[in-house]
N, C-alpha and C positions, 0 to 999 in steps of 0.2 A: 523768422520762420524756422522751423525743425521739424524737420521728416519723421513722420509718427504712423508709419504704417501699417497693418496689420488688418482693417478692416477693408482695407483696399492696398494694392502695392503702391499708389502713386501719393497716398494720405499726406496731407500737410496741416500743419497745426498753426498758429499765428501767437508770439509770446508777445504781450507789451506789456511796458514800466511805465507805472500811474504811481501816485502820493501814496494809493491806496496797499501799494506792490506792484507783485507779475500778475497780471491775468494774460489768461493764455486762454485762445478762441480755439477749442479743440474737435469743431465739426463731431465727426462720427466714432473718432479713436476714445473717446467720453461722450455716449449720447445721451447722457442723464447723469442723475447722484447717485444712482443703482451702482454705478460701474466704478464706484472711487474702491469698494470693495473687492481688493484683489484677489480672494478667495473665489471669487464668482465667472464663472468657467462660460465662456462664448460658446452659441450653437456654430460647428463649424458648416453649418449654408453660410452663416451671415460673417463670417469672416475669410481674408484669403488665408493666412495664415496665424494659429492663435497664439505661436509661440513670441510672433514679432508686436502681436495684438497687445499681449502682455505685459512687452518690454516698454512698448511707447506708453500705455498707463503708465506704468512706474515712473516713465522718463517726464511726463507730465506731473502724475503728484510731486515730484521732486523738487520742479520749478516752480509750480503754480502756488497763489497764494488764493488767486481766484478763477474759477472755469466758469465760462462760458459752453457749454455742452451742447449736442450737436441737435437735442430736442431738450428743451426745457429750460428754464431760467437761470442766472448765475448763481454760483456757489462758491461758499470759503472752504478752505479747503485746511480741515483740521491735522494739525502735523503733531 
């Protein structure tokens, strides 16, 4: 588990090691493939904070080989 907060304060992310890699079940801090793009700026209703919003994307693509997102289906995650 790593604390990936920003779209809420208490966000939690879930990392696992499969044959395949990391996938990491990242709820709402990725809630789609929309948001692998880090250029792409959160409406601040839907986040507490977008600077931390931010961080936990990055801290997620970093690990991840595949996301599981907080709506939509799993994705590789191109590095």
């Amino acid at each position: 588990m790593i604390l990936t907060p920003g779209h809420s304060d208490d966000m939690i992310s879930a990392v696992v090691n499969t044959n395949k890699g990391k996938i990491i079940v990242s709820g709402d801090a990725i809630s789609n493939e929309d948001w692998v793009d880090l250029n792409k700026t959160a409406n601040p209703i839907l986040v507490t904070s977008i600077e931390e919003f931010n961080e936990s994307r990055k801290k997620i693509l970093n690990l991840a080989d595949y996301i599981i997102p907080g709506h939509g289906k799993m994705f590789k995650v191109n590095k």
